[in-house]
C-alpha positions in Angstrom: -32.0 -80.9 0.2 -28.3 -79.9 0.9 -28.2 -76.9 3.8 -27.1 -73.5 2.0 -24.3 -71.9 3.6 -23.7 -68.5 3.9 -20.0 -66.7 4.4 -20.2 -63.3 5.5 -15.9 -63.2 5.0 -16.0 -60.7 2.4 -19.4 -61.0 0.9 -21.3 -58.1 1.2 -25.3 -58.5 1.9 -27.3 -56.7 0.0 -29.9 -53.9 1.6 -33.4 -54.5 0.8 -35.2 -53.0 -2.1 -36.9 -50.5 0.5 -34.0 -49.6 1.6 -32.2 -48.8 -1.4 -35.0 -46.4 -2.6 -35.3 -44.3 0.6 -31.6 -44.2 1.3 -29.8 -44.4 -2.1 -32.2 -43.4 -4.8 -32.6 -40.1 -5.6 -36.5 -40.3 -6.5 -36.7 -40.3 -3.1 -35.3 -36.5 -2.6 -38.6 -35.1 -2.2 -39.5 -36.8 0.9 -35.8 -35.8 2.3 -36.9 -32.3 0.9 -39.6 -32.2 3.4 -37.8 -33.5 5.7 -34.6 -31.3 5.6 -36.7 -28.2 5.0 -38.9 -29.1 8.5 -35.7 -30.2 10.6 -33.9 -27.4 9.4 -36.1 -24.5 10.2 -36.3 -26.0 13.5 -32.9 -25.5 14.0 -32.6 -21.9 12.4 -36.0 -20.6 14.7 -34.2 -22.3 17.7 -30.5 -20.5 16.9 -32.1 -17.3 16.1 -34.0 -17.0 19.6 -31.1 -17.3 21.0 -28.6 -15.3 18.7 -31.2 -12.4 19.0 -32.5 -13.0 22.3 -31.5 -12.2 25.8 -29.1 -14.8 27.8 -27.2 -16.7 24.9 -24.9 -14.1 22.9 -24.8 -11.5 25.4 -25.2 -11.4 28.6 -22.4 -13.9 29.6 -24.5 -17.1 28.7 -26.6 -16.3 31.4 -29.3 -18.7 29.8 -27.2 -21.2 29.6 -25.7 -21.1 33.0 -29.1 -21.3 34.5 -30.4 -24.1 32.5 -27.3 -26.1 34.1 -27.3 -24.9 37.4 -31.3 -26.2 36.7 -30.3 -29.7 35.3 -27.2 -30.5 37.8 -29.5 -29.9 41.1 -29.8 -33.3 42.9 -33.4 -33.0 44.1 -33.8 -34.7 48.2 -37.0 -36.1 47.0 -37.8 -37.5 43.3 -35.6 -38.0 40.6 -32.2 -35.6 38.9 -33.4 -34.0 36.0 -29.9 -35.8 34.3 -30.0 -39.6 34.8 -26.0 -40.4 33.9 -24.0 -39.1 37.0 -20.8 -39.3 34.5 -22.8 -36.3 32.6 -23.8 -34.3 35.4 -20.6 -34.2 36.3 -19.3 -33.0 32.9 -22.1 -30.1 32.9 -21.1 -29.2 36.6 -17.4 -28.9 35.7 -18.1 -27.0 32.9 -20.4 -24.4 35.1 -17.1 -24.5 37.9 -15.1 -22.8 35.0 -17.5 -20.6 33.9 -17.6 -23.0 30.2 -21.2 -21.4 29.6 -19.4 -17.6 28.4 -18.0 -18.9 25.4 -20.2 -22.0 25.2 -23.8 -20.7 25.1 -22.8 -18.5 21.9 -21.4 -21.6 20.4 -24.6 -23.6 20.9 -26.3 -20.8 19.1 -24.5 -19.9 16.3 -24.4 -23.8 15.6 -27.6 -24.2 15.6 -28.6 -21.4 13.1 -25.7 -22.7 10.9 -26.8 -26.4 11.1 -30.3 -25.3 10.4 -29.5 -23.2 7.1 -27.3 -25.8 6.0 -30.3 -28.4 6.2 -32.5 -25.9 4.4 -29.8 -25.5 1.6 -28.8 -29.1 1.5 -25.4 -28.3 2.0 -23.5 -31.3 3.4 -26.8 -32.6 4.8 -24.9 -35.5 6.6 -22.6 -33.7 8.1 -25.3 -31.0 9.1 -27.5 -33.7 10.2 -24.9 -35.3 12.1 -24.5 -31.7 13.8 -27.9 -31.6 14.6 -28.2 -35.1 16.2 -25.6 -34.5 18.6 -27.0 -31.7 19.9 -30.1 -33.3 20.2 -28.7 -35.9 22.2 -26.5 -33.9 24.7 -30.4 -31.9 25.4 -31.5 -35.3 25.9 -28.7 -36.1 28.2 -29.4 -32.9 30.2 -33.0 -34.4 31.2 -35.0 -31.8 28.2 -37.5 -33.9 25.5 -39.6 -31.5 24.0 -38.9 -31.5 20.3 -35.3 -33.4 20.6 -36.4 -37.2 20.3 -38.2 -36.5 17.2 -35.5 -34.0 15.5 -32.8 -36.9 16.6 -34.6 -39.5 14.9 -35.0 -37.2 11.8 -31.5 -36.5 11.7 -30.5 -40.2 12.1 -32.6 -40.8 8.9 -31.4 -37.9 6.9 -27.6 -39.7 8.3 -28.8 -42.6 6.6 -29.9 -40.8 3.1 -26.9 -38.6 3.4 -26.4 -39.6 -0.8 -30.0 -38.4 -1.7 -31.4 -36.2 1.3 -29.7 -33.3 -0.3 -30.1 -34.5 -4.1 -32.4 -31.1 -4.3 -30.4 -29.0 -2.6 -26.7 -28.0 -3.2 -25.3 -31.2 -2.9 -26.5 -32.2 -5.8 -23.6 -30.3 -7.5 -21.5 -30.0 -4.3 -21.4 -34.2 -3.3 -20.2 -35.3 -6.9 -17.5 -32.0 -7.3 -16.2 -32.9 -3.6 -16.1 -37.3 -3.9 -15.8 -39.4 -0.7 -12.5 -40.5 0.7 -13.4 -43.7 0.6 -13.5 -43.8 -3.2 -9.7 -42.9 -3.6 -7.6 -45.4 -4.5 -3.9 -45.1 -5.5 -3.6 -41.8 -4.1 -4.1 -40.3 -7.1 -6.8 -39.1 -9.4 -9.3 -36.1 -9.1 -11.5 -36.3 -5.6 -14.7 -37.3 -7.8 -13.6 -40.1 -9.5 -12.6 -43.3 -8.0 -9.6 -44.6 -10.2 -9.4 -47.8 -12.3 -8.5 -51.1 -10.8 -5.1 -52.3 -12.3 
């Protein structure tokens, strides 16, 4: 029996059935329902503690200033609370200048808007996409508690960007708006890919 060879030049391999049906088909929205509706209020209860409370909007960033002085402390005995040196040196020069005034309010307000726009299913990739990097800079700074399990939510909801918000306004929104990638020629309206030829 001759061998089979396989190019992978320009062939394209196909995803598994699987993976086409959570990632591409929209009779999988519900499950991205439940899973954009449970990410998302997690974000918007997180934001709106910290719009509305003490520390984060007012007060200078106050919150945030002591959750870095907190994570950038080398401890004699035990381990940092950030394991990259490159990072705590980031958050330390950010706490020399004082970043944590303008950058606490920004944290909040981000994380209310990435949190209704998860709920709505308005641009759910890019929300989710929003979402996981925050997620991962918390991680970076040495906190768990819900982040590894919201970042791995949001990496899935990346991957099902084309259906996660099917039942949600992207539904309409995705389709009216197209993808870049799906422009040829230059021309043509932003939902349609043009004709070859």
């Amino acid at each position: 029996m001759p061998a089979v060879r396989r190019s992978f030049g320009t062939n394209e391999l196909p995803d598994p059935p699987w993976y086409r049906f959570l990632f591409a088909n929209p009779s999988a929205a519900p499950l991205w329902l439940l899973v954009r509706l449970y990410v998302g209020w997690q974000w918007i209860d997180s934001g709106w503690g910290k719009v509305t409370g003490d520390g984060w909007v007012n007060n200078g960033g106050a919150a945030l200033q002591g959750f870095w002085e907190r994570v950038v402390a080398v401890p004699e005995e035990g381990r940092p609370a950030i394991t990259y040196g490159p990072y705590r040196d980031f958050l330390q020069f950010m706490l020399d200048h004082e970043w944590y005034e303008w950058f606490a309010p920004l944290i909040a307000y981000s994380e209310l808007v990435i949190g209704v726009a998860l709920v709505l299913g308005l641009l759910t990739g890019f929300a989710a996409f929003g979402g996981a990097f925050l997620n991962f800079n918390f991680m970076l700074a040495g906190t768990a508690s819900t982040n590894p399990v919201l970042f791995l939510l949001s990496i899935l909801l990346l991957l099902a960007w084309k259906v996660a918000g099917y039942l949600g306004v992207d539904r309409w929104l995705l389709p009216l708006l197209g993808v870049p990638w799906s422009r040829r020629g230059g021309g043509g309206s932003p939902g349609r890919e043009m004709p070859d030829g």
